[in-house]
C-alpha positions as CSV (number, residue, x, y, z in Angstrom):
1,X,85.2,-117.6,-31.9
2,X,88.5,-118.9,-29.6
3,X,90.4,-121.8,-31.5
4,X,88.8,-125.3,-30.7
5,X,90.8,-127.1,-28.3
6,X,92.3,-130.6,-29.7
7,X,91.7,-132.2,-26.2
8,X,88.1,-131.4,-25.8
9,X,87.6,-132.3,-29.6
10,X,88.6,-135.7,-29.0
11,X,86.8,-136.2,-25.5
12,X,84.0,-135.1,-27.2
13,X,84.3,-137.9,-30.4
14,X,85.4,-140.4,-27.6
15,X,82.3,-139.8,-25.4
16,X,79.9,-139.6,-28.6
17,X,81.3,-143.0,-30.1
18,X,81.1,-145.1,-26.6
19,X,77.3,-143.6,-27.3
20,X,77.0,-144.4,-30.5
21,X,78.2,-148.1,-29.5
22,X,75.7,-148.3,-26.5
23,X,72.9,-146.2,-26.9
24,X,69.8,-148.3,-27.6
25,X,66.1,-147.6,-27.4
26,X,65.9,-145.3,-30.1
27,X,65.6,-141.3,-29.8
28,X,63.6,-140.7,-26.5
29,X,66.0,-143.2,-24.8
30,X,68.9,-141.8,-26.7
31,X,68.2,-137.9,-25.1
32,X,67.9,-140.2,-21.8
33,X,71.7,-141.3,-21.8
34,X,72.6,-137.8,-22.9
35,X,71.0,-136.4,-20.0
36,X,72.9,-139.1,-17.4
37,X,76.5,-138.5,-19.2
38,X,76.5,-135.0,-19.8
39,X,73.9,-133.7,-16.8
40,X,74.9,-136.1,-14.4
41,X,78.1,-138.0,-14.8
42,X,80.3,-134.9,-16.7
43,X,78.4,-132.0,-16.1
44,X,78.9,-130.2,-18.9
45,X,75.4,-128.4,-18.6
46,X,73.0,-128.1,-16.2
47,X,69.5,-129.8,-16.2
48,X,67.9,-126.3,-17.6
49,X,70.1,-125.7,-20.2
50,X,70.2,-129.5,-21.2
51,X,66.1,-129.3,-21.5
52,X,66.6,-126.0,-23.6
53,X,68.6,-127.3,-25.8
54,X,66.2,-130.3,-26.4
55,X,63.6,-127.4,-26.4
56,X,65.0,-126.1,-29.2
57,X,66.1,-128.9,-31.2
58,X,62.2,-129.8,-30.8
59,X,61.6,-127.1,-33.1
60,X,63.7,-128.1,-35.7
61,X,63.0,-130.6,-38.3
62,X,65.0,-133.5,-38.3
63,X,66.1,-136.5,-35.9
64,X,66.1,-134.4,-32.4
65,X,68.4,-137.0,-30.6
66,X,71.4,-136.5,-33.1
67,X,70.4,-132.4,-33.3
68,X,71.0,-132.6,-29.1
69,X,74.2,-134.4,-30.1
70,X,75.1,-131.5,-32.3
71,X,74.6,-129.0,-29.9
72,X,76.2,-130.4,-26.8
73,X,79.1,-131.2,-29.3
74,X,79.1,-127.6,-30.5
75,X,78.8,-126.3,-26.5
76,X,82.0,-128.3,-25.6
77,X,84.1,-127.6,-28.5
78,X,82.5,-125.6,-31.0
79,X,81.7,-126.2,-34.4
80,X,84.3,-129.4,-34.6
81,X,82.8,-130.1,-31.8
82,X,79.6,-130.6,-33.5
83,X,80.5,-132.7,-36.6
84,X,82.7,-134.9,-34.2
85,X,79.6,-135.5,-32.2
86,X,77.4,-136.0,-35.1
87,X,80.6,-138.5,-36.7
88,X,80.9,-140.3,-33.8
89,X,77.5,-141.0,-32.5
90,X,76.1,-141.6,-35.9
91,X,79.1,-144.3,-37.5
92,X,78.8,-147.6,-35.6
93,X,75.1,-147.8,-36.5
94,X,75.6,-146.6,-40.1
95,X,78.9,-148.8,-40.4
96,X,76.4,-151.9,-39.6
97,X,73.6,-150.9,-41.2
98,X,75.6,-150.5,-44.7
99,X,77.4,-154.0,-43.6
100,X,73.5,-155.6,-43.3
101,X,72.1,-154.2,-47.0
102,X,75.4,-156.1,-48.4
103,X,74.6,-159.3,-46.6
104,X,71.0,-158.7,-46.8
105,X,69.4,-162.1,-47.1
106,X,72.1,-164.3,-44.9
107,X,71.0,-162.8,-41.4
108,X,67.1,-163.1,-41.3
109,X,65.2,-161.2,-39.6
110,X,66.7,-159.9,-36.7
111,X,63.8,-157.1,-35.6
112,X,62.2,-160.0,-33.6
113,X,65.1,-162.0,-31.9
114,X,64.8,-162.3,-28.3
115,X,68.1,-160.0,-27.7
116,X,66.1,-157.2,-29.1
117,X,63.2,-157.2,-26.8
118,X,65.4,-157.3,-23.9
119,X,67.2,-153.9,-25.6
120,X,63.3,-152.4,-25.5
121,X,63.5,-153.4,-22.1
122,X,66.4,-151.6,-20.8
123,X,65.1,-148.6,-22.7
124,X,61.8,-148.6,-20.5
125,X,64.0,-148.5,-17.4
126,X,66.9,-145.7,-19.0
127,X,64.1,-143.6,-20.5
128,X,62.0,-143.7,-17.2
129,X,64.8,-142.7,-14.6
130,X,64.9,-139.7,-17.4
131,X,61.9,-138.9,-16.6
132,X,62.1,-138.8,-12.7
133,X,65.2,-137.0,-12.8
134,X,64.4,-134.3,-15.4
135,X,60.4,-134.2,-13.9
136,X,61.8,-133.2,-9.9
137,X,64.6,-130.6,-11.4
138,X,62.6,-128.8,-14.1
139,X,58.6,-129.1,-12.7
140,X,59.1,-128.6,-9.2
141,X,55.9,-126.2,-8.8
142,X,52.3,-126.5,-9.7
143,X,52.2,-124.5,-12.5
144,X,55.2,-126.2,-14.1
145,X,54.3,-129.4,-13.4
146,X,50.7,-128.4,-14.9
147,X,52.7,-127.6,-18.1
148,X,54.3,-131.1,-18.3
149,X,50.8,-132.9,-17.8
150,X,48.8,-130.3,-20.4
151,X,51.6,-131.1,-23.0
152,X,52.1,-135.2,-22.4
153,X,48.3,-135.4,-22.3
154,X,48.2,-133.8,-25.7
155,X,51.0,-135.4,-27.6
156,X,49.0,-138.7,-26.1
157,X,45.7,-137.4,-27.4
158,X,46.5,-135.9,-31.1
159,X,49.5,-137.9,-32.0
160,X,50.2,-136.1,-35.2
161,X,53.7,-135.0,-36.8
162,X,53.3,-131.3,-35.4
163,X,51.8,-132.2,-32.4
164,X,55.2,-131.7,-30.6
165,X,56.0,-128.4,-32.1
166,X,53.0,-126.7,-31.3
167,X,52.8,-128.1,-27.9
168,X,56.6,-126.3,-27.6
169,X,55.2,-123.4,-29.0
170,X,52.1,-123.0,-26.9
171,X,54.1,-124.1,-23.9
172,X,56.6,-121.1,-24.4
173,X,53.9,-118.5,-24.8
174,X,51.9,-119.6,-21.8
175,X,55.4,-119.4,-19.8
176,X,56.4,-116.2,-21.1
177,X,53.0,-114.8,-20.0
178,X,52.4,-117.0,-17.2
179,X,55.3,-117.8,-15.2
180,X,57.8,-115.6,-13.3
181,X,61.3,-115.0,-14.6
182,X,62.8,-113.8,-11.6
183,X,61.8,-117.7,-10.5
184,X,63.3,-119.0,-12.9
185,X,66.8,-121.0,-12.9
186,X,69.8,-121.9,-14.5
187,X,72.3,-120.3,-16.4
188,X,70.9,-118.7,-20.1
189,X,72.0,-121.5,-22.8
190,X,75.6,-120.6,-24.9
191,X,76.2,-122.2,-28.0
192,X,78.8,-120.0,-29.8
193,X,78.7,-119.3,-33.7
194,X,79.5,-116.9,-34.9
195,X,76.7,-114.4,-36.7
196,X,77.9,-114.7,-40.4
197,X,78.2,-118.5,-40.0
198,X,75.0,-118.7,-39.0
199,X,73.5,-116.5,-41.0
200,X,74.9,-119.1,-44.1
201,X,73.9,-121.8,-42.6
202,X,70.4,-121.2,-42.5
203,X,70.5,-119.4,-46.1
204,X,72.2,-123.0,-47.4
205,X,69.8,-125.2,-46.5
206,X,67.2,-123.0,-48.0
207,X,68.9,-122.4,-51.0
208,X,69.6,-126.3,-51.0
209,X,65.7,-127.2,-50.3
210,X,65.0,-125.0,-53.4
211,X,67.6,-125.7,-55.8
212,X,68.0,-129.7,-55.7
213,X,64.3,-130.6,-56.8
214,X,65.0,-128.6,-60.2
215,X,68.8,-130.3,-60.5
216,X,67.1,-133.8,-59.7
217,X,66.2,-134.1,-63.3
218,X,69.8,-133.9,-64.4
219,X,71.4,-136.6,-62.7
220,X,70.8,-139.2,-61.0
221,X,72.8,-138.8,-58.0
222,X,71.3,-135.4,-57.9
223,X,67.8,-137.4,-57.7
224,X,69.1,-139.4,-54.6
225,X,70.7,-136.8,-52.7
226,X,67.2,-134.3,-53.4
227,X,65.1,-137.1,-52.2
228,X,67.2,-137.7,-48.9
229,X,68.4,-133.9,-48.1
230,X,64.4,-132.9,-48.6
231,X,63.2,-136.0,-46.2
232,X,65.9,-134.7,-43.4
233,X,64.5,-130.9,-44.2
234,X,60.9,-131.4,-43.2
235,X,60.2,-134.4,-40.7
236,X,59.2,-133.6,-38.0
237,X,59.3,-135.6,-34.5
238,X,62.5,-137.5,-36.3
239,X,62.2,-141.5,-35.5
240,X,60.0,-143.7,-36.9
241,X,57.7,-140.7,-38.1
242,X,60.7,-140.7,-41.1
243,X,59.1,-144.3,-42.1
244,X,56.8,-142.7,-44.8
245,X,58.8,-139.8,-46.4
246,X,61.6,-142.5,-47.1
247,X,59.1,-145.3,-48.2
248,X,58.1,-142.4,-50.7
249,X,61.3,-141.3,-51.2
250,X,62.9,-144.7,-52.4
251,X,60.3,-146.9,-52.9
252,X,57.6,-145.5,-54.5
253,X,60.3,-144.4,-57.7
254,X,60.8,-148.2,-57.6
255,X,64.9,-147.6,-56.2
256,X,64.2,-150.0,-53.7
257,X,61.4,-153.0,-53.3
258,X,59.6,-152.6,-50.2
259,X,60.3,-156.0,-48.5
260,X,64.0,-155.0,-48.5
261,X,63.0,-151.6,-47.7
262,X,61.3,-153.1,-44.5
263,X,63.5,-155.9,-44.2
264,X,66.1,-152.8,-43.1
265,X,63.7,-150.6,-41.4
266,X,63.8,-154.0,-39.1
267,X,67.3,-154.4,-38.1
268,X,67.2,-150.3,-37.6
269,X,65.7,-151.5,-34.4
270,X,68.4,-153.6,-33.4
271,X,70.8,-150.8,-33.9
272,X,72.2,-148.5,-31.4
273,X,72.7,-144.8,-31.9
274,X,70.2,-143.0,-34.6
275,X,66.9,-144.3,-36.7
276,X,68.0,-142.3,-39.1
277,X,71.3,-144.5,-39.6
278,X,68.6,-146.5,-41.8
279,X,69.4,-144.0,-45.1
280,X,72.7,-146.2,-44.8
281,X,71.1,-148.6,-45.6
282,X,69.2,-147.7,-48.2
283,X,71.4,-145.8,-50.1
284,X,73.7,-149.2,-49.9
285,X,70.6,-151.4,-50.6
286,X,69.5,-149.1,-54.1
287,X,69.1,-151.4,-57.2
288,X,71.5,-149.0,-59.6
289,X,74.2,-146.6,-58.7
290,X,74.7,-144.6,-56.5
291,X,74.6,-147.5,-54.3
292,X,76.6,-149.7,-51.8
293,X,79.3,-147.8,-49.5
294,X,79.0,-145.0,-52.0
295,X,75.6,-144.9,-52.0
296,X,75.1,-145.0,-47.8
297,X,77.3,-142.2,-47.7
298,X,76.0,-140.2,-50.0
299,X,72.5,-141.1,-48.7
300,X,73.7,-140.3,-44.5
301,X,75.4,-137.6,-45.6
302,X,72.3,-135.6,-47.4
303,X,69.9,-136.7,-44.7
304,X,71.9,-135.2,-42.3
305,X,73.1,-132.1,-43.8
306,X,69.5,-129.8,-42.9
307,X,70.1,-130.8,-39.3
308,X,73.8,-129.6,-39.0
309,X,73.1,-126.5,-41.0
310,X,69.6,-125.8,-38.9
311,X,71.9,-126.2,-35.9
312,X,74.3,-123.8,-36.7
313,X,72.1,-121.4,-37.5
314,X,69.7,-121.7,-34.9
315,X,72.4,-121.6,-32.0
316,X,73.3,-117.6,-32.1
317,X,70.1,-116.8,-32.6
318,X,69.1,-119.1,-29.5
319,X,71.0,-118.3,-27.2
320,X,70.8,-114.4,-28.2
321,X,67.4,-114.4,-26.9
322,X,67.8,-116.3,-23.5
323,X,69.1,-112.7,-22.4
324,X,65.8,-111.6,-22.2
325,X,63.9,-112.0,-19.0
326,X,60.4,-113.3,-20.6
327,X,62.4,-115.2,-23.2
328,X,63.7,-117.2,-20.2
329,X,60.2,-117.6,-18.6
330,X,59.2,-119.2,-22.7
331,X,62.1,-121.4,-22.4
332,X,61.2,-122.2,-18.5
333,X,57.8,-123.0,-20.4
334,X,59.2,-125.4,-23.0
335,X,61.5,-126.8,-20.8
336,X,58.4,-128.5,-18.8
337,X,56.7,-129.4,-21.7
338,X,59.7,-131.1,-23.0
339,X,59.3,-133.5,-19.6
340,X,55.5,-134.0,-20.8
341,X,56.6,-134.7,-24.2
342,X,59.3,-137.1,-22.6
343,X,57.0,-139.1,-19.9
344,X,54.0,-139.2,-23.6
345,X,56.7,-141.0,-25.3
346,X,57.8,-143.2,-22.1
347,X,54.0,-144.6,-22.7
348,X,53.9,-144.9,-26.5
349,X,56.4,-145.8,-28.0
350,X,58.7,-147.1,-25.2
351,X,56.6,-149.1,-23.2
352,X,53.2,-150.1,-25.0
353,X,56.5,-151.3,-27.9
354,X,58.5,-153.1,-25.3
355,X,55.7,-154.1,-22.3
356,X,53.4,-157.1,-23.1
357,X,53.7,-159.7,-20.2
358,X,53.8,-160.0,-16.4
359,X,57.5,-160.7,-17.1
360,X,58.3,-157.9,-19.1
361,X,56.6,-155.9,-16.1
362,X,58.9,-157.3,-13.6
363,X,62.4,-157.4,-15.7
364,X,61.7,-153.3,-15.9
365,X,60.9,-153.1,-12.5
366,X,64.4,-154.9,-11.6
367,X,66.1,-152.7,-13.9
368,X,64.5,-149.2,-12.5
369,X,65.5,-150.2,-9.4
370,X,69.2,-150.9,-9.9
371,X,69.1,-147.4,-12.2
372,X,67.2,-145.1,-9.7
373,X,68.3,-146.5,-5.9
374,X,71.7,-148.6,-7.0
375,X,72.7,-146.4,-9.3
376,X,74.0,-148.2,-11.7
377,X,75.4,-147.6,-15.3
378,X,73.0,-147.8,-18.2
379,X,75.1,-149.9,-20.2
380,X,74.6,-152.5,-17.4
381,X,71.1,-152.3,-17.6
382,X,71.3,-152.7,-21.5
383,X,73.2,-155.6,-20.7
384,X,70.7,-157.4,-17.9
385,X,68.0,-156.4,-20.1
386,X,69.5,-158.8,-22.9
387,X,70.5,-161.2,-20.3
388,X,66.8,-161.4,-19.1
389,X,65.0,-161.4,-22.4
390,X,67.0,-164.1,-23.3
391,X,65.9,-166.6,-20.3
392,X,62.3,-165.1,-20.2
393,X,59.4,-167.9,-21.1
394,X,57.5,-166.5,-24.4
């Protein structure tokens, strides 16, 4: 692998911390101002090889938005490339959230303030104009667009953990018996790591998932860093679908009480960047040691650590089979089942969580149209959307 290139390394951590400062919504809208800056506005990738990589980070347990991250990062300047992007997007929400479990009882509850409905807002208008743009590019045909429809309608219908995989998985095999490759376009998807690097990746984070639930026992701070690394090794659909394994991971050993548990879980929603910013705050917020900054970064770091690793060693093997015609009709597959999965998720979470008024109705309407026909930036959007929520009769 060529030497990383110092000026793409810090475009790349420049460009993932003015995300990490802006992007709110939570993980669908998150992929949505991916998609604008690095589709649209940079073009660093194209639309297909933007929806395979969220194809295959689909697959992956873990939060998808900051896997996505990952690989774009590791795309523009390798594997530095990655950890910058995964640094950068991930620190201004887990700098606040470790900053709210010290002051944890002087700021209230800020899950319900006005400013934060208008940020749900903004994220109905960014995640839609996703949609659009991702639907006319990647389902432009009737048998693609009958992909997208068959998978939203079933994410919609069975909303279960592994929903989202199998619909990726069944939507690859129909393509790759289905649809023509010769039809198909876009450039195959290159993510470069090296074999041997991702052949250790991969056995690491098994070896890891084995090893720490026997080394629990001994320490404690082996006990935190089990329950956190195992919670990031098998959730799947990433989000709020986490809420469970870490209310079982913390709570239920009695490490943290549950109000402050969901006290946190709260101002997570107020955050931008990642969901999963909220181990920050627990492993700040824990009764006994390993807790405040110590504990958040021991508690980010662990939770993170099966995603990098299943990035790295998912990449060579990835893009190794995108040379392969059929492979490339599977991926054309998934790729319109990822705009299904995308327009499911527009309707529940983004908009039965944000929607519930005539006025909510219209402020999204305003703010589609000055994203789709004026084209305006989203962080103006984000900004109106406040702006709006704030004068808007409740």
């Amino acid at each position: 692998m060529s030497q990383t290139s110092p000026r793409k390394l810090l475009e790349v951590l420049l460009v993932f911390l003015r995300l990490g400062l802006t992007s709110f919504g939570g993980p669908v809208a998150h992929l949505s101002y991916f998609r604008r800056e690095f589709v649209e506005r940079r073009r660093w990738l194209d639309e297909h090889a933007y929806a395979s990589i969220v194809a295959l980070c689909q697959f992956l347990p873990g939060p998808a938005s900051s896997q996505v991250g990952m690989a774009i990062g590791l795309m523009r300047a390798g594997v530095l490339g990655a950890l910058a992007a995964f640094v950068a997007f991930t620190a201004p929400s887990a700098i606040l959230m470790t900053g709210f479990a010290l002051a944890l009882g002087r700021l209230g509850d800020v899950a319900n303030a006005p400013w934060v409905h208008g940020l749900k807002l903004a994220a109905v208008a960014v995640v839609a104009q996703a949609v659009w743009s991702m639907a006319r590019s990647l389902t432009p045909d009737v048998p693609r667009a009958l992909f997208a429809v068959a998978a939203g309608a079933a994410v919609l219908l069975l909303p279960f953990g592994g929903t989202q995989v199998a619909v990726i998985a069944l939507a690859s095999a129909a393509g790759a018996l289905l649809l023509r490759p010769s039809a198909m376009a876009g450039r195959p998807l290159a993510l470069h790591v090296p074999r041997a690097l991702g052949w250790a990746s991969l056995a690491l984070f098994f070896a890891l998932l084995l090893a720490l639930p026997l080394a629990a026992h001994l320490d404690r701070t082996l006990a935190v860093v089990d329950a956190f690394y195992r919670t990031g090794a098998l959730v799947f659909g990433g989000g709020h679908v986490v809420l469970p394994l870490l209310q079982k991971a913390v709570v239920d050993p009695g490490w943290i009480d549950r109000s402050r548990f969901l006290a946190g879980y709260g101002a997570a929603q107020a955050m931008p960047g990642p969901l999963f910013s909220f181990a920050a705050f627990l492993g700040a917020a824990m009764k006994a040691p390993p807790n405040g900054i110590a504990g958040a970064a021991l508690a980010l770091g662990a939770i993170y650590l099966p995603s990098f690793l299943l990035v790295l060693g998912a990449a060579p093997l990835w893009s190794a089979a995108q040379k392969h015609a059929r492979v490339v009709a599977a991926v054309t597959g998934a790729n319109a089942a990822v705009v299904g999965l995308l327009a499911a998720a527009l309707y529940n979470p983004v908009w039965t969580g944000a929607v519930s008024a005539p006025a909510d109705m219209l402020i999204v309407a305003v703010l589609m149209i000055l994203l789709l026909w004026r084209n305006a930036p989203p962080w103006i959007v984000v900004i109106l959307g406040v702006l709006f929520a704030l004068v808007e009769p409740r």
